[in-house]
N, C-alpha and C positions, 0 to 999 in steps of 0.2 A: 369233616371228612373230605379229603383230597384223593381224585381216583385218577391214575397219569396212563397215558397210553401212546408208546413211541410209535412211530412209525419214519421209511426213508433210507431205511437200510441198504445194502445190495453187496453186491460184486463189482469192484472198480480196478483198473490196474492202480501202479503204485505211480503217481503225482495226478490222479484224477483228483475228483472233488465230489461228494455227499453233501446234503442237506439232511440233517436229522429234524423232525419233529416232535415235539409233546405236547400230545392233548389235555386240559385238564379239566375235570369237573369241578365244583364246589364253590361255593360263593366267596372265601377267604383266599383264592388262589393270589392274589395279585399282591397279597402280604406276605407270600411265602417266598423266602431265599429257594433257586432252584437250583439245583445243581445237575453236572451229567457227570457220568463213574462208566467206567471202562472193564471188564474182566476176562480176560483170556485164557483159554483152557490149561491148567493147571497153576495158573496165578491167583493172586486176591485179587480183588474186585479195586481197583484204583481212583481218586479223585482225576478226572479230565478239567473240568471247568464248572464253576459259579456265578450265578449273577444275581443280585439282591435286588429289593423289593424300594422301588421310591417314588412319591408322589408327586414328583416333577421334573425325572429326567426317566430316562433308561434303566437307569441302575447302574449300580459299579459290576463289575467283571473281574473275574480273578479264575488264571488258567494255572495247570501244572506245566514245567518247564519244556517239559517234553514235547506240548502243541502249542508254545506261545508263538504266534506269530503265523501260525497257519490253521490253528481254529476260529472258529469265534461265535459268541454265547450271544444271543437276542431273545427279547421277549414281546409279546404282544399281549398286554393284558385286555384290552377289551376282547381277544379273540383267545384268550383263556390259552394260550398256546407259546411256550419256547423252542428256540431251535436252538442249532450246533452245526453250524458253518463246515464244515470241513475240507480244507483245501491240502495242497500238495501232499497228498497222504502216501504212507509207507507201507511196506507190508507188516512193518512192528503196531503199527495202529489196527488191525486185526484182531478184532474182540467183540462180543455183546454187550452195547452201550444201552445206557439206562439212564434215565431221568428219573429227581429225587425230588421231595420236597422239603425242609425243615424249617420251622416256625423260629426254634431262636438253637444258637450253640455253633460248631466248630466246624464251619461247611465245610471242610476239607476231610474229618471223619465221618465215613458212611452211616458210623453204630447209632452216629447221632440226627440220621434222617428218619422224619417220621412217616411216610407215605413211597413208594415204588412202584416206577411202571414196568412193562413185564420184559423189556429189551427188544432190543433189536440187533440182528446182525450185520455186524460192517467187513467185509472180506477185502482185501488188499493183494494182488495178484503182484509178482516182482516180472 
């Protein structure tokens, strides 16, 4: 059991910068592919970014085109916690983002995460 809980959210205008975090509990976390997923009022819920699970680097990283180059995914396993960089943001990055966890499968579909934290708000003012 993996229990994730975002926090970091806020109100920024548009080319500020957020810091997202996720907490996690559970003793497995640090084998779990994490991912962050984005969903904006009356959209689906989007892939943002991934980053997998390795015992001797960081991990690999894999963003949607949309934030390459002005997100960016870390993790800190001994402190059970990843983030989500966020820099030169827009007012289209305006959604409740969420951290995921999935054990093995297609981190780019959400259907195939097994654990959810409960979101957080990211607002983007123009």
């Amino acid at each position: 059991q993996v229990h994730l809980v975002e926090s970091g959210g806020g109100l920024v205008q548009a080319g500020g910068s957020l810091r997202l975090s996720c907490a996690a509990s559970g003793r497995t976390f640090s084998r779990y592919t994490m991912g962050w997923f984005r969903q904006a009022p009356g959209k689906e819920r989007e892939f943002v970014a991934a980053i997998t699970w390795s015992a001797f680097s960081d991990g690999s990283t894999y963003y949607a085109d949309s934030v390459k180059g002005r997100f960016t995914a870390s993790r800190d396993n001994a402190k059970n916690t990843v983030y989500l960089q966020l820099n030169s943001l827009k007012p289209e990055d305006t959604a409740v983002y969420y951290c995921a966890a999935i054990w093995n499968g297609n981190y780019y579909n959400p259907s195939e995460y097994d654990y959810w934290g409960q979101g957080t708000q990211v607002t983007v003012s123009s």
